[in-house]
C-alpha positions in Angstrom: -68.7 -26.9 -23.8 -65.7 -24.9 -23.6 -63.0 -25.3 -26.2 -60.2 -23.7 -24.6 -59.3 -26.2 -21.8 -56.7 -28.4 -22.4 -54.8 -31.3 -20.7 -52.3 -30.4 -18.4 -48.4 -30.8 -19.6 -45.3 -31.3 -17.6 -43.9 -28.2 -16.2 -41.2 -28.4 -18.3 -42.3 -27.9 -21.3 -43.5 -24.5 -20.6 -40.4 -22.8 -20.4 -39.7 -23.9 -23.9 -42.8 -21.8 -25.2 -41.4 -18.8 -27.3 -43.2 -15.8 -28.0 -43.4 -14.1 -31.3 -40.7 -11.8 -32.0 -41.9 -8.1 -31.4 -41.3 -5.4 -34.0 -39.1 -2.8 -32.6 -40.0 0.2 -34.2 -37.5 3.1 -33.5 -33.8 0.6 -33.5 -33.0 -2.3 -35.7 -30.1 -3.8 -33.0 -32.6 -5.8 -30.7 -30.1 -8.6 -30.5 -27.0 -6.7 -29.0 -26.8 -6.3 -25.4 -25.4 -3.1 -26.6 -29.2 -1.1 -25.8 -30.0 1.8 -28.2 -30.2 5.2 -26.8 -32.8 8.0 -27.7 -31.8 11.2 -29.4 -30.8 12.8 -25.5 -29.4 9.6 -24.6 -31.6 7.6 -23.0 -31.1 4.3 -23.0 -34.5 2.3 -24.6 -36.1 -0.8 -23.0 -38.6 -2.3 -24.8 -41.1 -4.0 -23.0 -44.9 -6.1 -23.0 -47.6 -4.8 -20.9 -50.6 -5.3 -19.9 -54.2 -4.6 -21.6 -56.4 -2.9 -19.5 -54.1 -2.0 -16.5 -50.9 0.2 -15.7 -47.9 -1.8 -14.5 -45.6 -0.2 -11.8 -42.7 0.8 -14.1 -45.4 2.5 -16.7 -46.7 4.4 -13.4 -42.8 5.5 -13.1 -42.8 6.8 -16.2 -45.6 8.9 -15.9 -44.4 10.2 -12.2 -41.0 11.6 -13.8 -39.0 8.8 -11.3 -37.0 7.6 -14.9 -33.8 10.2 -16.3 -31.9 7.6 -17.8 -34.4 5.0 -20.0 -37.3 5.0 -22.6 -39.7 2.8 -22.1 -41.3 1.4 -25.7 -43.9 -0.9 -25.8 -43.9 -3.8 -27.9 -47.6 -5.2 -27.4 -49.0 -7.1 -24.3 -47.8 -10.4 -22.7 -50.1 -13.3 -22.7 -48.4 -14.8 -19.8 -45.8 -14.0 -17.0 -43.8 -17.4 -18.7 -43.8 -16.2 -21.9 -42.9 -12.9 -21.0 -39.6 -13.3 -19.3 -39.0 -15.7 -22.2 -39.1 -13.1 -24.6 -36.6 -11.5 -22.6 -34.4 -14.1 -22.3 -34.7 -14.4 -26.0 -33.6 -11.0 -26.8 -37.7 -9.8 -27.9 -37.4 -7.1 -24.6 -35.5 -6.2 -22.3 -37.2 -7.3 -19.1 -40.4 -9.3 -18.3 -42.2 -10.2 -14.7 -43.3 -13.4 -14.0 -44.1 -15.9 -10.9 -41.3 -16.6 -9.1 -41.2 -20.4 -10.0 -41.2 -20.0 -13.4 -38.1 -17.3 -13.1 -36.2 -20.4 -11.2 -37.3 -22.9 -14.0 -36.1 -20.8 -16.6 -32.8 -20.2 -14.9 -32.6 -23.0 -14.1 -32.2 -24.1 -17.8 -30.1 -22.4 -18.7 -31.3 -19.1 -19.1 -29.1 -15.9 -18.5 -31.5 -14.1 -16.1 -31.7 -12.3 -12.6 -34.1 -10.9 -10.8 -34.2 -6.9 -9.4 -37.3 -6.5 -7.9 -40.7 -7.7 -7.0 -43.6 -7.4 -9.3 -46.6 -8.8 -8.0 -47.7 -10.4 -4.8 -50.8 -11.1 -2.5 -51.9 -9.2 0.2 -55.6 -9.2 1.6 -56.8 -6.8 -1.0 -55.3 -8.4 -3.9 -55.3 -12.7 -3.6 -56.2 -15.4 -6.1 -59.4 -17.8 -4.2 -58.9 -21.2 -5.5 -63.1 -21.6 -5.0 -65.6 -24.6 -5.6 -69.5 -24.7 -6.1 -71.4 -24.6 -3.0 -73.2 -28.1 -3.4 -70.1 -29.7 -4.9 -69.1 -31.4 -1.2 -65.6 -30.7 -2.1 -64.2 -29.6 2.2 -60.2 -31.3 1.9 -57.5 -31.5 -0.3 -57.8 -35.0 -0.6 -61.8 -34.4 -1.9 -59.6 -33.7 -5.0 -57.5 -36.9 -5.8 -59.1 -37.2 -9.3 -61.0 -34.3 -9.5 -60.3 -31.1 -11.9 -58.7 -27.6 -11.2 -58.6 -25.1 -13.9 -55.6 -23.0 -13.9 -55.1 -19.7 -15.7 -51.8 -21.3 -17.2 -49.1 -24.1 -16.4 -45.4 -23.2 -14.9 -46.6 -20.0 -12.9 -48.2 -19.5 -9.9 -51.9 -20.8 -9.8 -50.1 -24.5 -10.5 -47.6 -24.0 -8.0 -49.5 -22.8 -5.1 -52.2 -25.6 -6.1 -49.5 -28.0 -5.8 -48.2 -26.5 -2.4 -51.8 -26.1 -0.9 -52.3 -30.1 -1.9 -48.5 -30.8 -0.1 -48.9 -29.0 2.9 -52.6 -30.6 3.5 -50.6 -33.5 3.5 -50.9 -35.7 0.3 -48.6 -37.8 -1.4 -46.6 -37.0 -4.6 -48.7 -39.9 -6.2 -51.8 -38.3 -4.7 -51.1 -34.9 -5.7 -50.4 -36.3 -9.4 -53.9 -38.0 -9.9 -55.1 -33.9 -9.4 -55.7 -32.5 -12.8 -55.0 -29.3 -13.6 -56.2 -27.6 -17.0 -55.5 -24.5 -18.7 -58.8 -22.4 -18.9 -58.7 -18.5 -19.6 -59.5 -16.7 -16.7 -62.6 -15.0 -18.1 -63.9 -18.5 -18.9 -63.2 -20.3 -15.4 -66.1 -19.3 -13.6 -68.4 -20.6 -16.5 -66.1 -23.9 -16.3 -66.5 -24.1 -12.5 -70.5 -23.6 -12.7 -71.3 -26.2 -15.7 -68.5 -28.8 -13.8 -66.3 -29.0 -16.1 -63.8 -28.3 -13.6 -64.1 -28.9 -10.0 -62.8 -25.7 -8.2 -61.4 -22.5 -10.4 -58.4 -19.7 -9.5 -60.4 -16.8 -9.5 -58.7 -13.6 -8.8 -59.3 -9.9 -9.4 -62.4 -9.0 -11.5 -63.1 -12.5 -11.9 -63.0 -13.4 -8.2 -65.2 -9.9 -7.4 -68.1 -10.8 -10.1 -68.1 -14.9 -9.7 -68.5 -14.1 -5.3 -70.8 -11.6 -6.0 -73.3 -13.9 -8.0 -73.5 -16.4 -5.2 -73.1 -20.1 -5.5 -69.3 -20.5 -4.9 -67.0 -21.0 -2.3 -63.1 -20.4 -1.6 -61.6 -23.9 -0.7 -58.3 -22.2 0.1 -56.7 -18.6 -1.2 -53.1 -18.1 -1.8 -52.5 -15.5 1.2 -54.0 -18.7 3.9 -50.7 -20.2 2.7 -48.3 -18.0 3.0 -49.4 -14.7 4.5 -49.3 -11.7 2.6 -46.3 -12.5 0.4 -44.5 -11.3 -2.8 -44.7 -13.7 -5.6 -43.2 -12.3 -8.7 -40.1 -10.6 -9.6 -38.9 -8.5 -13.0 -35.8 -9.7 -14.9 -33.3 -8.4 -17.0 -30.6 -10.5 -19.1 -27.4 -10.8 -17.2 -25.4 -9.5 -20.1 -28.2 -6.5 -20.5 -27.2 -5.9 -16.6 -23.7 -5.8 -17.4 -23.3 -3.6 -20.4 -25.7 -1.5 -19.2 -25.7 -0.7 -15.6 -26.9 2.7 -15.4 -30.4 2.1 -17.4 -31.5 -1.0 -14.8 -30.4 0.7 -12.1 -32.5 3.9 -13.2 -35.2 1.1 -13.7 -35.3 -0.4 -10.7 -35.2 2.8 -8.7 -38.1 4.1 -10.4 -40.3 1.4 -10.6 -39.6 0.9 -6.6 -40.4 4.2 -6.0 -43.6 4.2 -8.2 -44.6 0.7 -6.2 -44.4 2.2 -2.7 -46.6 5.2 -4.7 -49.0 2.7 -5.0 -48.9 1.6 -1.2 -49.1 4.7 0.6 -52.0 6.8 -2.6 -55.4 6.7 -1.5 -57.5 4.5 -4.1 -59.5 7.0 -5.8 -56.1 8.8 -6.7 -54.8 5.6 -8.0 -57.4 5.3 -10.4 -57.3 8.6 -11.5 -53.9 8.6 -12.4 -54.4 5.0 -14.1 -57.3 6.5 -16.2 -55.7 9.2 -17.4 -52.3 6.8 -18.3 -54.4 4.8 -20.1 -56.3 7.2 -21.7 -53.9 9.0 -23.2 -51.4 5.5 -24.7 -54.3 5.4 -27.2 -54.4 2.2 -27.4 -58.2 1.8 -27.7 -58.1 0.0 -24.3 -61.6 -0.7 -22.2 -61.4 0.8 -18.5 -63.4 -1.6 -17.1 -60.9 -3.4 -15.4 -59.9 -0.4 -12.9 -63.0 -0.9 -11.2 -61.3 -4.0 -9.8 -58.3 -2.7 -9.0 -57.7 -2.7 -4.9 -53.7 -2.7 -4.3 -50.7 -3.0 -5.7 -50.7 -7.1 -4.3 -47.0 -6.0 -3.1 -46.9 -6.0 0.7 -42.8 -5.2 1.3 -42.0 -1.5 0.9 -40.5 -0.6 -2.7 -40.9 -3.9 -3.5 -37.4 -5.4 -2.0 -37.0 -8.9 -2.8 -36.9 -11.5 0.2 -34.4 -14.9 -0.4 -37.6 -16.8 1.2 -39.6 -15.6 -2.0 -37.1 -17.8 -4.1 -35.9 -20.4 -2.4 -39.7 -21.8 -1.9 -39.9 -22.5 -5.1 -36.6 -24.2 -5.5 -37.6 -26.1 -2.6 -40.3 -26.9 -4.6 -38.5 -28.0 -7.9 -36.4 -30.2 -5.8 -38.8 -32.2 -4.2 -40.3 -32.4 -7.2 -37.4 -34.2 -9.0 -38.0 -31.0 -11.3 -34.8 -29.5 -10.7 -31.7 -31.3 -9.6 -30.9 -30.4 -5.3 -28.0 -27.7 -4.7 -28.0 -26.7 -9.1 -29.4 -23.2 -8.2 -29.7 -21.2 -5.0 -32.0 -18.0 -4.6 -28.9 -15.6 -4.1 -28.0 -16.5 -7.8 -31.0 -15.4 -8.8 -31.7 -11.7 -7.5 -30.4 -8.6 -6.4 -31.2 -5.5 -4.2 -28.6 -3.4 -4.6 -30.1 -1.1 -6.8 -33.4 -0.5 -4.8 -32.9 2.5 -2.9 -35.3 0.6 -0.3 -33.0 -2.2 0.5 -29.7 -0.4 -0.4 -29.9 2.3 2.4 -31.0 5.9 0.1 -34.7 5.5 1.8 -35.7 3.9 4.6 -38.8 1.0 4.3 -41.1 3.6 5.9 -40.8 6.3 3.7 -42.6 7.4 0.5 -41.2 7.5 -2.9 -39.2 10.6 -2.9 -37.7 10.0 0.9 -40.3 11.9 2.8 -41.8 10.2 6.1 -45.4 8.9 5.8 -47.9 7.4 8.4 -47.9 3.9 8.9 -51.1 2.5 6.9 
């Protein structure tokens, strides 16, 4: 038996989860909005990554697309919620995290807006939400009182389960009387197979290796809902965005133009460049996971937020009783203006330094 699944909680009580504080190892001010600067004068954003992979912003970085900040890492998030609430709580500068949990968050309170998309699905790069073959399990409503083991609560395998069991047309009582348990991803597919759970949010690796040893089935996958579709976002602190303009402009620029990098590269150079970025961080990290690597997820060019990939999940919230109707609208929540692929420098089309490139 598995000793890491746990009853599901309300939603709520997620956003309250604090991370540890990070050491900061080259400034002492990590509570002024006031960022330190580097001996030339770059301004330093500390950060959480991610073991194993190479986010967009840390492909930037490498590419030379960043003249005015420092990136310094500060250890690796354990989740998307707990990492924008270590940036709301002054631990880092920014975090990335479903787009549901950004408007929870926010909508408590928490000084935060979104500049750009992080993650998303596309039909390279989807979560399956699968059962066993022989379980019988065809409908949403084969799963009034049955078990689905999510990767964590608040983010985005809980609220697209939700949605899935909402658009196949059960009631909010229905949809209740569907459990949903925390299990680690790289225990799900054990879960799923011993029945423990009853169907399993498999993506990447996990999804790849569980399909390819036979015996399971997708009931739905994330991109049947919604289409290819952007999910996450990064945030900064509002009062980070206002003292210091320049840096999360420099930021978002960068980390756009590394994204579209990653849409228009042909895979083997991807991984190249990954395995060499990881290589040389040090950080005793095992490769593996590139194997599984297939896109960036993001289907919108440089990553340009949509108000659609917002206000779902308000819409959401609010028919939920979870968040109180008209108390937060998407605009609020994000901005374009410093993506030079929504703010006219570069057309969608183009690659990340302006040139044209052949539609994929």
């Amino acid at each position: 038996m598995l000793s890491t699944i746990f009853r599901r909680r309300p939603l709520h009580a997620l956003a309250a989860a604090l991370v540890a504080p990070a050491a900061l190892a080259v400034v002492t001010a990590c509570g002024a909005a006031e960022a330190p600067t580097t001996a030339d004068g770059k301004t330093v954003l500390r950060y959480q990554g991610q073991t194993g992979l190479v986010t967009a912003y840390e492909l930037a970085d490498n590419l030379g697309y960043f003249s005015k900040i420092s990136l310094q890492w500060e250890g690796d998030t354990t989740s998307g919620p707990a990492n924008i609430q270590a940036a709301a709580t002054k631990q880092i500068e920014f975090g990335s995290a479903f787009n549901g949990a950004v408007v929870k968050l926010a909508a408590g309170g928490a000084p935060v807006q979104s500049v750009l998309s992080s993650y998303g699905s596309d039909d390279k790069s989807y979560t399956g939400y699968f059962v066993r073959e022989d379980s019988g399990i065809t409908s949403a409503r084969d799963l009034i009182g049955k078990k689905v083991g999510v990767n964590t609560l608040g983010a985005h395998h809980e609220f697209v389960t939700r949605e899935w069991l909402h658009q196949q047309g059960l009631t909010e009582a229905e949809i209740k009387q569907v459990q949903l348990l925390v299990v680690p991803p790289v225990n799900t597919e054990e879960a799923l197979r011993s029945g423990q759970i009853d169907v399993g949010a498999l993506n990447s690796v996990w999804r790849e290796t569980a399909v390819g040893r036979g015996g399971v089935r997708p009931l739905f996958t994330d991109t049947a809902i919604f289409g290819e579709f952007d999910y996450g976002t990064y945030v900064f602190r509002k009062d980070f965005i206002a003292q210091n303009p320049e840096a999360v402009k420099d930021f978002v620029q960068g980390t756009a133009r590394a994204t579209r990098w990653l849409q228009i590269t042909p895979h083997d150079e991807v991984i190249a460049k990954f395995t060499d970025i990881i290589t040389k961080r040090g950080r005793n990290e095992n490769l593996k996971l590139l194997d599984y690597w297939r896109s960036s997820g993001i289907p919108v060019p440089g990553a340009v937020i949509a108000d659609k990939e917002i206000q779902i999940w308000i819409d959401w919230l609010e028919r939920n009783g979870e968040l109180p109707k008209g108390k937060i609208t998407a605009t609020e929540l994000f901005t374009n203006k410093d993506n030079p692929y929504a703010n006219g420098t570069y057309q969608p089309a183009s690659g990340p330094t302006g040139e044209v490139v052949a539609a994929k």
